[in-house]
Z-matrix of the N, CA and C atoms (Angstrom, degrees):
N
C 1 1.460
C 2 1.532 1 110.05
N 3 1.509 2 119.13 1 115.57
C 4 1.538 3 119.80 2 169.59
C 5 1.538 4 114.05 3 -78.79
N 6 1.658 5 109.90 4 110.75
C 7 1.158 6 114.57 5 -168.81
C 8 1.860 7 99.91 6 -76.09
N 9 1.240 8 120.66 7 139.82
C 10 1.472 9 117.07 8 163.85
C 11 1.134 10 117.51 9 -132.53
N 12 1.764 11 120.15 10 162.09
C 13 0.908 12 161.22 11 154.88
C 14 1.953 13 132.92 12 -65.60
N 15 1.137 14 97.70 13 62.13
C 16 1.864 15 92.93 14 162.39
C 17 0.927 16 135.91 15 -47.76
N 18 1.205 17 133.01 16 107.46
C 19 1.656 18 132.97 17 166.48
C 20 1.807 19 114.81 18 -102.42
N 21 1.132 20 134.22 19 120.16
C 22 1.827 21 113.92 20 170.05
C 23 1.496 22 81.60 21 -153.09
N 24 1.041 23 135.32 22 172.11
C 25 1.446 24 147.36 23 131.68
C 26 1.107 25 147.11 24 -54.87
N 27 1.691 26 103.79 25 -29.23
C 28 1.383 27 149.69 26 -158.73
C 29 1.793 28 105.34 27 -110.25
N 30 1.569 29 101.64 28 96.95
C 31 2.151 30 93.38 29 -163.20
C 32 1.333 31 100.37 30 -71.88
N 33 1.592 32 132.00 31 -15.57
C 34 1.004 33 119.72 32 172.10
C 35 1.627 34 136.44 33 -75.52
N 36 1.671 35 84.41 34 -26.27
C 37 1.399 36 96.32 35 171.45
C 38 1.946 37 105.49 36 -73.13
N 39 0.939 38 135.85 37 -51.06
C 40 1.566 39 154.93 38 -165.14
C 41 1.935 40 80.35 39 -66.02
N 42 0.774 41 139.68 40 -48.16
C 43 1.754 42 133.50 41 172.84
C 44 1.672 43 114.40 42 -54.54
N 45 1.289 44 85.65 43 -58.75
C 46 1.767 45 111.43 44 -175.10
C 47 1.878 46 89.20 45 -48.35
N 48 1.140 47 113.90 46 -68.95
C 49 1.707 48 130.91 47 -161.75
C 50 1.590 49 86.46 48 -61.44
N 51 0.905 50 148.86 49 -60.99
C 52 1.759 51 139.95 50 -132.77
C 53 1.605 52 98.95 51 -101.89
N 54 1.685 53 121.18 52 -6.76
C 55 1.109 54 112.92 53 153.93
C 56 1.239 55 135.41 54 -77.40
N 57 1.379 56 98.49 55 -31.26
C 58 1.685 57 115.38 56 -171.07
C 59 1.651 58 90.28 57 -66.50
N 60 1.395 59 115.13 58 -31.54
C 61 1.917 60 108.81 59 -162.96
C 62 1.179 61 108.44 60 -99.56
N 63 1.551 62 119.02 61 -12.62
C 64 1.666 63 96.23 62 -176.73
C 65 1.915 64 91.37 63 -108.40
N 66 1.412 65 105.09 64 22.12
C 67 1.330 66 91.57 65 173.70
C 68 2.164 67 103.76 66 -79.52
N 69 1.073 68 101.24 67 -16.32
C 70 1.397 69 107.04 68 174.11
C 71 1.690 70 121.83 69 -77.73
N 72 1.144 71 109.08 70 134.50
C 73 1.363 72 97.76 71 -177.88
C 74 2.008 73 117.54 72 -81.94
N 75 1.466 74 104.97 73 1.23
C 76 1.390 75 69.57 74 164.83
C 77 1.720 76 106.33 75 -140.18
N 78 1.996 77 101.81 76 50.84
C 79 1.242 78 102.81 77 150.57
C 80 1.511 79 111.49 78 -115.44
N 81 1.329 80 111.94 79 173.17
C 82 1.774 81 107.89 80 164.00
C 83 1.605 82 76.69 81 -177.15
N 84 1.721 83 83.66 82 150.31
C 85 1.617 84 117.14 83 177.88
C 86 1.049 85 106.09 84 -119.98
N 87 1.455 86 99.32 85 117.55
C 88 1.458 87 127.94 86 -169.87
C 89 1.625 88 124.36 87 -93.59
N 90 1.509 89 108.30 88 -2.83
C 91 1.574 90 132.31 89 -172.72
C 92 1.336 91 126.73 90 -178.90
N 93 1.159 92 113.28 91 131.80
C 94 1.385 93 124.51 92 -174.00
C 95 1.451 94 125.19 93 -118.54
N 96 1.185 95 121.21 94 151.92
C 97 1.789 96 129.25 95 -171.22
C 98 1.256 97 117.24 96 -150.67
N 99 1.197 98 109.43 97 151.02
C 100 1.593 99 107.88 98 -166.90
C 101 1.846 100 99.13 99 -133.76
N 102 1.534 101 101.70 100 33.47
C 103 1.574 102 89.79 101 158.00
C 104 1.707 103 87.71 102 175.80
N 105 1.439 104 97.22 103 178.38
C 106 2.134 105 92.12 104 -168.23
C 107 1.323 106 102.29 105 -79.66
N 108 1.664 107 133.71 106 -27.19
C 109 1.134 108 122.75 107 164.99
C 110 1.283 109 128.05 108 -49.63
N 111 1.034 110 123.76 109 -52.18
C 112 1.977 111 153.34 110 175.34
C 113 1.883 112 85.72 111 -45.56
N 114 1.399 113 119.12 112 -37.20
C 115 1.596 114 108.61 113 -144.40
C 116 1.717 115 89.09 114 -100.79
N 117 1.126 116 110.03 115 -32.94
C 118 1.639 117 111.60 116 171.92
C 119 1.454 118 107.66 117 -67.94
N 120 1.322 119 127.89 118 -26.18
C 121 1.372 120 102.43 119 -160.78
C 122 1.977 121 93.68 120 -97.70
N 123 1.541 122 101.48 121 -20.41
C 124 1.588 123 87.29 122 -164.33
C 125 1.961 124 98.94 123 -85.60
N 126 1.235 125 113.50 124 6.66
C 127 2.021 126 120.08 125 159.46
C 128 1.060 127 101.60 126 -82.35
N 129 1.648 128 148.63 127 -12.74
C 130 1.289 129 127.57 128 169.30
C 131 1.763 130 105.51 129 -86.14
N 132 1.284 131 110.02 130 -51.51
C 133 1.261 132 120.39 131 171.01
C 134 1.664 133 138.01 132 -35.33
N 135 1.465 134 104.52 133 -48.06
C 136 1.187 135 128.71 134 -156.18
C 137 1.617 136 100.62 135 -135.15
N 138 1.585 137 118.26 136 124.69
C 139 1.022 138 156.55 137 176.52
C 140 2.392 139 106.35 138 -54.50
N 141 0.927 140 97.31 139 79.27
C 142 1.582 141 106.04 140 -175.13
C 143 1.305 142 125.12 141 -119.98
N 144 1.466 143 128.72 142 133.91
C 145 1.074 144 135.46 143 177.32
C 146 1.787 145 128.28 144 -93.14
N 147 1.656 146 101.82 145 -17.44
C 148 1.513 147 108.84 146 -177.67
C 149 1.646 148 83.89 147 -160.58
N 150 1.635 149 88.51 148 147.95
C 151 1.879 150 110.27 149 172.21
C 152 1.665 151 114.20 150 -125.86
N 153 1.099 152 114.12 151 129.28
C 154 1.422 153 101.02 152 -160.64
C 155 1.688 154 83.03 153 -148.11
N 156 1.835 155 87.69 154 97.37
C 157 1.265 156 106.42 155 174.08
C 158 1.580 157 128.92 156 -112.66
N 159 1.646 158 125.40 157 146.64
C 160 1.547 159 116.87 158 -164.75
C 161 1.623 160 94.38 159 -78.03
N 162 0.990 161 111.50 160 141.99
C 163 1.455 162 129.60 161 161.82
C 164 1.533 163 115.94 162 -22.12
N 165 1.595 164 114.61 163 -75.51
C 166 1.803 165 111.39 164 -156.60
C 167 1.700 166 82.62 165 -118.48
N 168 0.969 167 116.57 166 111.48
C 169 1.762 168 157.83 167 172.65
C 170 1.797 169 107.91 168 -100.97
N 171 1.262 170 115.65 169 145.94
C 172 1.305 171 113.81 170 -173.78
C 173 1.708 172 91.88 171 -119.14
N 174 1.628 173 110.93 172 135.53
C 175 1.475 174 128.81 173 163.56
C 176 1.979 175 94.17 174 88.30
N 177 1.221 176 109.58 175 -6.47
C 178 1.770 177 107.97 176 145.03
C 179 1.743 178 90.61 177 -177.14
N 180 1.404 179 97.69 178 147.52
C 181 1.614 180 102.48 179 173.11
C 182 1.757 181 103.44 180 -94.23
N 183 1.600 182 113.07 181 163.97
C 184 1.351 183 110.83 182 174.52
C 185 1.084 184 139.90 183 -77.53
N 186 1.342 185 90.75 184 -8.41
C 187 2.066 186 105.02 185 147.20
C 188 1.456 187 117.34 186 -40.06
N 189 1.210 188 98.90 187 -61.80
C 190 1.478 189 128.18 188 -156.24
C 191 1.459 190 96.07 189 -74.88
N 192 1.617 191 123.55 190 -43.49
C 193 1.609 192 117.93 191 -166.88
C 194 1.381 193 92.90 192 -87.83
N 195 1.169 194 134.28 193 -16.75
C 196 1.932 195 119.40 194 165.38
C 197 0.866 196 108.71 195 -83.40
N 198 1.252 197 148.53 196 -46.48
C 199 1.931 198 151.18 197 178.77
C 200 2.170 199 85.55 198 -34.39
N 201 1.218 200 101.81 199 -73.88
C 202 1.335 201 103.50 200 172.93
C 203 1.217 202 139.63 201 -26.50
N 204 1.850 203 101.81 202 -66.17
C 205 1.660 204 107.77 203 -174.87
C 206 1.837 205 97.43 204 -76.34
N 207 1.087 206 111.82 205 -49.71
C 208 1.828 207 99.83 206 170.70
C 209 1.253 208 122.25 207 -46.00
N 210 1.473 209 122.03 208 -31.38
C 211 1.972 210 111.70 209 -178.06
C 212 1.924 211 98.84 210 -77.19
N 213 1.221 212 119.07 211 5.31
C 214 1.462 213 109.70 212 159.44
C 215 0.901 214 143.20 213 -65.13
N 216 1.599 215 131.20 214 -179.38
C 217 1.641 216 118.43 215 -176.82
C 218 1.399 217 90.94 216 -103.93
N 219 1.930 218 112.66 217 145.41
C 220 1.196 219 123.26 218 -172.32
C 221 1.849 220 116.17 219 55.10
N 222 0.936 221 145.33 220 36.34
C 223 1.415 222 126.64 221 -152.54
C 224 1.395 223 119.97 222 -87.09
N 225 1.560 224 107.05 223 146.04
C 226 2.078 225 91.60 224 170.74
C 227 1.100 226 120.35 225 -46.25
N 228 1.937 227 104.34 226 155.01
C 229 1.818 228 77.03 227 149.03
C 230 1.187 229 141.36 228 -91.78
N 231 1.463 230 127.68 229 -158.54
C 232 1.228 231 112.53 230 -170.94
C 233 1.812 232 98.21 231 -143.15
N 234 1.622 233 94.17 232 154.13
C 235 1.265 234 108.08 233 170.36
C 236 1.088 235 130.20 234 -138.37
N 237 1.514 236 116.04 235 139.12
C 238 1.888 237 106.98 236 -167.56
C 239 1.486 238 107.01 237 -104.51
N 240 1.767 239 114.03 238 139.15
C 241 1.211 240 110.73 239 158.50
C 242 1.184 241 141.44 240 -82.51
N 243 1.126 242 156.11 241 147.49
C 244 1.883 243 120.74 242 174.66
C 245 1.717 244 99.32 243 -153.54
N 246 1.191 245 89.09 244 -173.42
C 247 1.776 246 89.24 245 179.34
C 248 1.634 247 100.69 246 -144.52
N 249 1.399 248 97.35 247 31.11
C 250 1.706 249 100.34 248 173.59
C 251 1.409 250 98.05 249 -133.53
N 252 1.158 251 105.94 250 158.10
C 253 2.317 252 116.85 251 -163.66
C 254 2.311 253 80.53 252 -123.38
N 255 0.915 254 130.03 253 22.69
C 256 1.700 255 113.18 254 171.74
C 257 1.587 256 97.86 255 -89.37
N 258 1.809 257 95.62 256 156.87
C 259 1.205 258 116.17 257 164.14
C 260 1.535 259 110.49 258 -36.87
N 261 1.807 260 116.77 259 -67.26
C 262 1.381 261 110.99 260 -160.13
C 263 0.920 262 104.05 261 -47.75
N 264 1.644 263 145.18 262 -58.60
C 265 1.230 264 130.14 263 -147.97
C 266 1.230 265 111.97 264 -54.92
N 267 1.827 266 110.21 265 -39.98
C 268 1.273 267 120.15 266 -151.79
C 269 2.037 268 121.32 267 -72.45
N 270 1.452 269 82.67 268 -39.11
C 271 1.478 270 91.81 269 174.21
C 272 1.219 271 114.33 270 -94.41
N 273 1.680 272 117.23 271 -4.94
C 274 1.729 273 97.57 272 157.03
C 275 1.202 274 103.94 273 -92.13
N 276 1.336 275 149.11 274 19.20
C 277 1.387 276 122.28 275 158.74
C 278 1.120 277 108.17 276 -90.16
N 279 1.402 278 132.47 277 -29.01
C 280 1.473 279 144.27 278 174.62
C 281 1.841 280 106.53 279 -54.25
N 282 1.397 281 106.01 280 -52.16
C 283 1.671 282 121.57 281 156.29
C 284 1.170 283 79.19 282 -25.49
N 285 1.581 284 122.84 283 -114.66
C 286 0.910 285 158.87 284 -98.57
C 287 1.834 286 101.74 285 -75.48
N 288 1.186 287 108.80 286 -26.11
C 289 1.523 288 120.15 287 174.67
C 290 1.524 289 121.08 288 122.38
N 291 1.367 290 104.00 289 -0.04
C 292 1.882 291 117.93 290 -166.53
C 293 1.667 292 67.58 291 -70.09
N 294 1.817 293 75.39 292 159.78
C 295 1.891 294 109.89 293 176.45
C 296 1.621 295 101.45 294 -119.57
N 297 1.386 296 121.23 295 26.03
C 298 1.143 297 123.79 296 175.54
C 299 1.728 298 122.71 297 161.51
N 300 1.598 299 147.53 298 137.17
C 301 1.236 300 153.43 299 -102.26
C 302 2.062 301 78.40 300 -171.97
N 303 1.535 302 103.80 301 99.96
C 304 1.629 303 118.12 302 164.43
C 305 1.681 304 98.52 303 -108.18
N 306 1.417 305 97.08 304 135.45
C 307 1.621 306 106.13 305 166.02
C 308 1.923 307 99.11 306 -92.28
N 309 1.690 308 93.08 307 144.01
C 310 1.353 309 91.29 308 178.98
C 311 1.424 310 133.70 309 -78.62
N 312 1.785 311 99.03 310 -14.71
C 313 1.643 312 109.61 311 152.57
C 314 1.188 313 134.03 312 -15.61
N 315 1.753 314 87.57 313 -75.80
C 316 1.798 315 106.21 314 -174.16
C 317 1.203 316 115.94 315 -114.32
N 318 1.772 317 117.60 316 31.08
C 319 1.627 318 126.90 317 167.90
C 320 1.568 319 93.04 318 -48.12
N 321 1.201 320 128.27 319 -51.18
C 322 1.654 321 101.86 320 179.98
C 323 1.095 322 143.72 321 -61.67
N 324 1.240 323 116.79 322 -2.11
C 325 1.502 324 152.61 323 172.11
C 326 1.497 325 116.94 324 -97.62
N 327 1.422 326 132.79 325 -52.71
C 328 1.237 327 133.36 326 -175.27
C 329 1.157 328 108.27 327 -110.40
N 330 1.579 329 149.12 328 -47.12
C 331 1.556 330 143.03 329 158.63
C 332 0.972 331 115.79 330 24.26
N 333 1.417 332 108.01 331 -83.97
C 334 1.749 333 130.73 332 -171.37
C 335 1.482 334 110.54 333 -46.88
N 336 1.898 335 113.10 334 -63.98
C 337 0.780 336 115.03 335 -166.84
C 338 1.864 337 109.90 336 -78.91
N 339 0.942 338 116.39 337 -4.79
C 340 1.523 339 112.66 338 164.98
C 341 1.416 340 126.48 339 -80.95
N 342 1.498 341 118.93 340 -22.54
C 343 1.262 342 141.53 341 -177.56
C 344 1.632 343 103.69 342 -66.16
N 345 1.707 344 112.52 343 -55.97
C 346 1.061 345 126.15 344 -165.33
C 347 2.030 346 109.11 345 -83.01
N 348 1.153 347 103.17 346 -17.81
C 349 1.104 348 114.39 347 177.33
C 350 1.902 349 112.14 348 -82.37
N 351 1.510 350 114.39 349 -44.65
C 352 1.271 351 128.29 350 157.80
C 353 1.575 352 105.92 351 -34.42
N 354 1.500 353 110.82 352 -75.63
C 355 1.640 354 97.11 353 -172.01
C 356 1.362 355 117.69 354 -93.70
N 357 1.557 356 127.75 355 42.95
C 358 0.785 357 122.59 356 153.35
C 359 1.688 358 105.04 357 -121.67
N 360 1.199 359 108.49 358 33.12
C 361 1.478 360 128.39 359 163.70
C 362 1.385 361 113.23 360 60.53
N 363 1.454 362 113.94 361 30.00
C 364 1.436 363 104.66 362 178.82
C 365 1.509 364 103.55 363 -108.24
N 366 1.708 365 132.16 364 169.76
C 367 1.755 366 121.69 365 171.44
C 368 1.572 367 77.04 366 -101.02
N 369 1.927 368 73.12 367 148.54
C 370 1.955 369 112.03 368 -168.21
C 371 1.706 370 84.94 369 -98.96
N 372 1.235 371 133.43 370 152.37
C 373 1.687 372 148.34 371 157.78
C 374 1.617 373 109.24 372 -149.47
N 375 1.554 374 92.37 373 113.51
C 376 1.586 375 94.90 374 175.32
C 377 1.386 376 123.32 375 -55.76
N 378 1.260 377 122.87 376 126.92
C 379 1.256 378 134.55 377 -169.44
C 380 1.991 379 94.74 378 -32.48
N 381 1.586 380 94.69 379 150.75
C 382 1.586 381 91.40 380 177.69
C 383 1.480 382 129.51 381 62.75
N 384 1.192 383 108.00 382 3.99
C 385 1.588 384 110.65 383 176.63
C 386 1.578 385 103.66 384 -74.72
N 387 1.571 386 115.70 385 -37.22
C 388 1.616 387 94.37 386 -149.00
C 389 1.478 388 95.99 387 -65.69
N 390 1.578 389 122.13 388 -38.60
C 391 1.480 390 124.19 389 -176.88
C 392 1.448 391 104.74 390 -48.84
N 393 1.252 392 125.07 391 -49.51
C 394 1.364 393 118.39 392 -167.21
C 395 1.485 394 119.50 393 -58.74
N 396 1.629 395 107.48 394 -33.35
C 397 1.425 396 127.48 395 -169.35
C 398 2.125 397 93.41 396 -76.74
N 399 1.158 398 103.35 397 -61.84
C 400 1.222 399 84.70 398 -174.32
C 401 1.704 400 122.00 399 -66.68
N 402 1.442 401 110.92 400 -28.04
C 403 1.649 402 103.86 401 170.62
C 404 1.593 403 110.81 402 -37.12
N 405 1.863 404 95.25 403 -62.86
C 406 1.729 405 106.74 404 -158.48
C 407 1.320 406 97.87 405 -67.22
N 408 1.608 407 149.57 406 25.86
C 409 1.270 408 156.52 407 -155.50
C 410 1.621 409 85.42 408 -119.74
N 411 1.869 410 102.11 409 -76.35
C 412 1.216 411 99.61 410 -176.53
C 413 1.458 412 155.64 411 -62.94
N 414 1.559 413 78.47 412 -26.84
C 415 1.526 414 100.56 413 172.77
C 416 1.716 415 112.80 414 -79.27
N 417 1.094 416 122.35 415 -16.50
C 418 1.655 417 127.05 416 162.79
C 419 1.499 418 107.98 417 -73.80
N 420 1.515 419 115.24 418 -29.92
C 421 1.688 420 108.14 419 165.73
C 422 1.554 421 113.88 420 -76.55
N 423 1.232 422 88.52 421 -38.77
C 424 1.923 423 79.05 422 177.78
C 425 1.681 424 130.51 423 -64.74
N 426 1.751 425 102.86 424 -17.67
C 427 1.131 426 99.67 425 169.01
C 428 1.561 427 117.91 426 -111.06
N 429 1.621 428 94.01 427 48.60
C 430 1.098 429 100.95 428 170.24
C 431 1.585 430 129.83 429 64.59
N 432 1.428 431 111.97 430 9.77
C 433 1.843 432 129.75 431 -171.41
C 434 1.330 433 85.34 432 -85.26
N 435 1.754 434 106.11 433 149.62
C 436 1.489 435 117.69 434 178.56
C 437 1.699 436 81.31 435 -107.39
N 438 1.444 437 83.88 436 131.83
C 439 1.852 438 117.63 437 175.38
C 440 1.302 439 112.04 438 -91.33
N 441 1.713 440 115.61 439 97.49
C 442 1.588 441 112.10 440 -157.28
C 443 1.985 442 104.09 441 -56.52
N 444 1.484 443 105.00 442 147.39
C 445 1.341 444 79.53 443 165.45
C 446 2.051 445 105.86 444 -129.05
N 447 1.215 446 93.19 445 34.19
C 448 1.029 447 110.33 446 166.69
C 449 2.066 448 112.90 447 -95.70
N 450 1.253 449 123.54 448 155.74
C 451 1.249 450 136.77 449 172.47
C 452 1.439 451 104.59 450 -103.96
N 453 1.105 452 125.25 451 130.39
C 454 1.673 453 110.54 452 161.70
C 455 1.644 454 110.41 453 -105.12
N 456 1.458 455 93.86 454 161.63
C 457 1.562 456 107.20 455 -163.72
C 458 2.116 457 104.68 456 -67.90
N 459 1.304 458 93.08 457 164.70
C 460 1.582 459 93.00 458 152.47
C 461 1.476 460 122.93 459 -39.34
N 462 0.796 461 98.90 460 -49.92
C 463 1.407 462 102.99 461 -162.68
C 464 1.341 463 132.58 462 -94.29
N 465 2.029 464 101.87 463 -2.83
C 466 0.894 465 135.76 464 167.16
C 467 1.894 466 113.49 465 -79.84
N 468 1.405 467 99.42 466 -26.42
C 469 1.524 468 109.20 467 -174.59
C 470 1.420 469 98.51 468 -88.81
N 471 1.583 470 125.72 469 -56.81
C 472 1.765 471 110.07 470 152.43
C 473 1.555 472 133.49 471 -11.03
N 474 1.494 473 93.45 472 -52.21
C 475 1.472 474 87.94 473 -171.95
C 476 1.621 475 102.96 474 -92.88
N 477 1.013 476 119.36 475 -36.74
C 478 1.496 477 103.35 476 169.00
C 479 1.326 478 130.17 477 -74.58
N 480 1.527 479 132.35 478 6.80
C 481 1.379 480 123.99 479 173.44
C 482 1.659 481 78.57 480 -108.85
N 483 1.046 482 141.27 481 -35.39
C 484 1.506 483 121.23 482 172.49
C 485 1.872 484 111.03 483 -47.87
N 486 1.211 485 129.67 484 -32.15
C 487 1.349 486 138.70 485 -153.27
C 488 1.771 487 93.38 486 -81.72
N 489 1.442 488 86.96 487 -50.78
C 490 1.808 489 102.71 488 -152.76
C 491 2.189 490 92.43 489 -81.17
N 492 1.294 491 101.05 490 -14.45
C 493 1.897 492 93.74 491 157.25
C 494 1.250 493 128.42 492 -95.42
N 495 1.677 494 110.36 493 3.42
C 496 1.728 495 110.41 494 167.43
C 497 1.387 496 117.31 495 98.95
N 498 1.593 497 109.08 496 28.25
C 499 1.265 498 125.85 497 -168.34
C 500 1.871 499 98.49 498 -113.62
N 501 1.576 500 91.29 499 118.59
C 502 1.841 501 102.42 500 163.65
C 503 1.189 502 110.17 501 -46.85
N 504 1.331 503 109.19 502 176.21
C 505 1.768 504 120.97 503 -170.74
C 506 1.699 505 82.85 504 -96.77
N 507 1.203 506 111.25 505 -30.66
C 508 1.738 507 108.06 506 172.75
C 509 1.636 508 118.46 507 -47.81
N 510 1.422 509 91.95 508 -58.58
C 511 1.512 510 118.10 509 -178.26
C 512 1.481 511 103.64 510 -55.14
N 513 1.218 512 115.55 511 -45.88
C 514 1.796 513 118.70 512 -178.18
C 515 1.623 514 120.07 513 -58.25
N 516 1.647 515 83.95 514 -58.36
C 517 1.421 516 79.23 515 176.86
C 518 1.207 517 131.55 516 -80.17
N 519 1.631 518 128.21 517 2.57
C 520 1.301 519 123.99 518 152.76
C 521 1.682 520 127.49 519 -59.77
N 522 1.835 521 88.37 520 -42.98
C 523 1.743 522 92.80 521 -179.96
C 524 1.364 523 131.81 522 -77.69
N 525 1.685 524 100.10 523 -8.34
C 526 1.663 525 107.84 524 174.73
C 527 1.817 526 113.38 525 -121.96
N 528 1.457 527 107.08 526 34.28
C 529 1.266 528 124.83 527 -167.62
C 530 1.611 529 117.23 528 -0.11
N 531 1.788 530 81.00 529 90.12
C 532 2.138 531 101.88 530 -172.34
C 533 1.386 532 79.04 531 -138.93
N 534 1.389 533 105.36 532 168.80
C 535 1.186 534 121.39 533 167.47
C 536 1.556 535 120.54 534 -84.70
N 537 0.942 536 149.98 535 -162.52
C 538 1.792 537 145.69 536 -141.85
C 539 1.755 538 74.52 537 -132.36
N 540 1.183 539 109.90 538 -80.41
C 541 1.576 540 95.23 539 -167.55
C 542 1.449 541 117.79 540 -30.93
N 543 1.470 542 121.87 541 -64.01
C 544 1.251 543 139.87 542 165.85
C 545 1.863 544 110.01 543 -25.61
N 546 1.326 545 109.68 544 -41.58
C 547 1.345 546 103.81 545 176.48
C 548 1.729 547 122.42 546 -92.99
N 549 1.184 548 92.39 547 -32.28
C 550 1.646 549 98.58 548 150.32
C 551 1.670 550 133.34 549 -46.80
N 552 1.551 551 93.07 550 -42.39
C 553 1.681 552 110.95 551 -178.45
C 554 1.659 553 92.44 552 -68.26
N 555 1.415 554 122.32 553 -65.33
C 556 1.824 555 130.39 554 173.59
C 557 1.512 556 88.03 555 -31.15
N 558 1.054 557 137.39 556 -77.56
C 559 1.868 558 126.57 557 -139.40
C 560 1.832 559 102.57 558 -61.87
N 561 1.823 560 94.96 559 -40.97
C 562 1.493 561 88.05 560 179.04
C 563 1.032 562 115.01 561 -68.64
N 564 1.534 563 146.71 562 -40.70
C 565 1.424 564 147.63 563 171.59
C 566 1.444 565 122.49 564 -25.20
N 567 1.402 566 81.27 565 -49.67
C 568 1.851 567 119.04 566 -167.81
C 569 1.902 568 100.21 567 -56.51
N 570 1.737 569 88.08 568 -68.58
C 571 1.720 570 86.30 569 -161.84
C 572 1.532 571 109.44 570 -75.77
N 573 1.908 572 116.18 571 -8.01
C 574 1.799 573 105.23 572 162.07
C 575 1.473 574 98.56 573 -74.31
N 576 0.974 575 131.21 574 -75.94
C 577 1.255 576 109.93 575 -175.68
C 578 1.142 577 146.38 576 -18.20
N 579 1.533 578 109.35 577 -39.97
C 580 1.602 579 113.60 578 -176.30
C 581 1.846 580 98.93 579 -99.75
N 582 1.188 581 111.98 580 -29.85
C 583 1.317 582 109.40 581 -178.18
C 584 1.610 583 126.61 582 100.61
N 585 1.484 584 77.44 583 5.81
C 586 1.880 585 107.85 584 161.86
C 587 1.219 586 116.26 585 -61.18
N 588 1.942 587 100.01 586 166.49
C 589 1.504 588 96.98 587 167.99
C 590 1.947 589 97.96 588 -146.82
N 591 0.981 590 95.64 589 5.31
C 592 1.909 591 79.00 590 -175.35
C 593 1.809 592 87.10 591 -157.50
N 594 1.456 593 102.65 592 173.59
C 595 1.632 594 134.44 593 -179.40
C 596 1.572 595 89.95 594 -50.06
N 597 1.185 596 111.12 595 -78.85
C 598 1.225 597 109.99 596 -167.38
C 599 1.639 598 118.23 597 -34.63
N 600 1.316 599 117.72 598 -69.79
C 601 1.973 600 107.34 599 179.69
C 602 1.295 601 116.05 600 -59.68
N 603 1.438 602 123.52 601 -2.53
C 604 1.547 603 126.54 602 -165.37
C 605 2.436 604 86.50 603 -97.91
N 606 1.418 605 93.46 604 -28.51
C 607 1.704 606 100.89 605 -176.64
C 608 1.499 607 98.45 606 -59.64
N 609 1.463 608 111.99 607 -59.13
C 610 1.251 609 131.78 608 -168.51
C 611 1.389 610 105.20 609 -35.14
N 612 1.630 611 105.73 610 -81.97
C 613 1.465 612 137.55 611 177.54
C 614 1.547 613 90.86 612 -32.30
N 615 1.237 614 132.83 613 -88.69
C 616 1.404 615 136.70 614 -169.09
C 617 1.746 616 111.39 615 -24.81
N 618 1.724 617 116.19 616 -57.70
C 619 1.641 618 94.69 617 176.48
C 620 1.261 619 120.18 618 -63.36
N 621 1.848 620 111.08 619 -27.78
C 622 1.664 621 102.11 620 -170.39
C 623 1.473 622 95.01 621 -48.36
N 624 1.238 623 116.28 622 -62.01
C 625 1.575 624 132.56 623 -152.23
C 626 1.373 625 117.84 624 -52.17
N 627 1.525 626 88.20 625 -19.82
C 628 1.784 627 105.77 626 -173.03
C 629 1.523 628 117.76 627 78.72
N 630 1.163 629 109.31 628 -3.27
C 631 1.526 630 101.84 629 158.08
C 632 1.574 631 139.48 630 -37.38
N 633 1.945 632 101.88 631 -45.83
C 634 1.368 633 97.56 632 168.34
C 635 1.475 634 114.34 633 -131.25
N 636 1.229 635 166.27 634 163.22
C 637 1.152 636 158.94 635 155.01
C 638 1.870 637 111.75 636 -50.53
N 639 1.195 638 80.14 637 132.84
C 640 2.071 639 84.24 638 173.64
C 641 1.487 640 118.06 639 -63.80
């Protein structure tokens, strides 16, 4: 029996998902969370074999709660949900340590077979992604968008989904106990890197990325 882990925000969605899996007899979800913090703390707690978390989570995204449950000893695996088919999402969940990228479309269609593919240690890709990934590649060059080819750190995605929710560099650096300069130094990093220049494209950047919800 593959014990799992729910994460969504959305209780309807986290219903919707835990039917499709315990309609199988040898999944069942054994715990549920309604944000990436909630989903990190109930993997220390609770005895799990797979985490199959939604992407943009409020008070940690599921980027952010797999970067986590993967830097552990022994760790489940993990799986991301999303409802976007772009590169970013895709290779930061791969970043991030997921063993596989479900669209929430056709979770009734691929779920299962990504779950079972996870612990049998292979990466799951919804049919048709790689085309999609490289179209939305090209077609962001053709209209002329600079395609970061930089990664930003953990802690770089902290400070920018903190930015893109309306939080001072004051406000930041109290809640991620850094100093103000230090978070100042993060914003500049941030917008050479991406090739930004203000709150606003760093807002933008943040839902593609799934950092925050639109």
């Amino acid at each position: 029996m593959i014990r799992i882990l729910l994460a969504d925000d959305h209780t309807l969605v986290r219903r919707g998902v835990r039917l499709i899996l315990e309609q199988e007899p040898d999944l069942t979800v054994v715990a549920e969370a309604a944000d990436g913090a909630e989903a990190v703390e109930r993997v220390r707690d609770t005895e799990v074999d797979l985490v199959v978390l939604d992407i943009a989570m409020p008070r940690m995204t599921g980027l952010q709660a797999a970067a986590e449950i993967a830097a552990r000893r022994d760790p489940p695996k993990i799986l991301m949900l999303s409802m976007h088919d772009n590169e970013q999402y895709f290779f930061g969940a791969l970043k991030a340590g997921a063993s596989g990228y479900v669209l929430k479309s056709v979770a009734d269609e691929d779920l299962v077979g990504a779950c079972r593919s996870a612990m049998r240690g292979e990466t799951f890709l919804y049919p048709g992604a790689e085309s999609t990934l490289v179209r939305d590649y090209l077609d962001r060059l053709r209209r002329g968008e600079r395609v970061p080819t930089s990664v930003l750190t953990a802690r770089e995605d902290q400070v920018i989904k903190l930015i893109a929710e309306g939080r001072s560099s004051r406000e930041i650096a109290k809640e991620l106990h850094i100093a103000l300069k230090t978070v100042e130094g993060h914003r500049a990093n941030i917008l050479g890197k991406l090739g930004m220049r203000d709150r606003v494209e760093l807002t933008r950047y943040a839902i593609r990325a799934g950092l925050i919800e639109p």
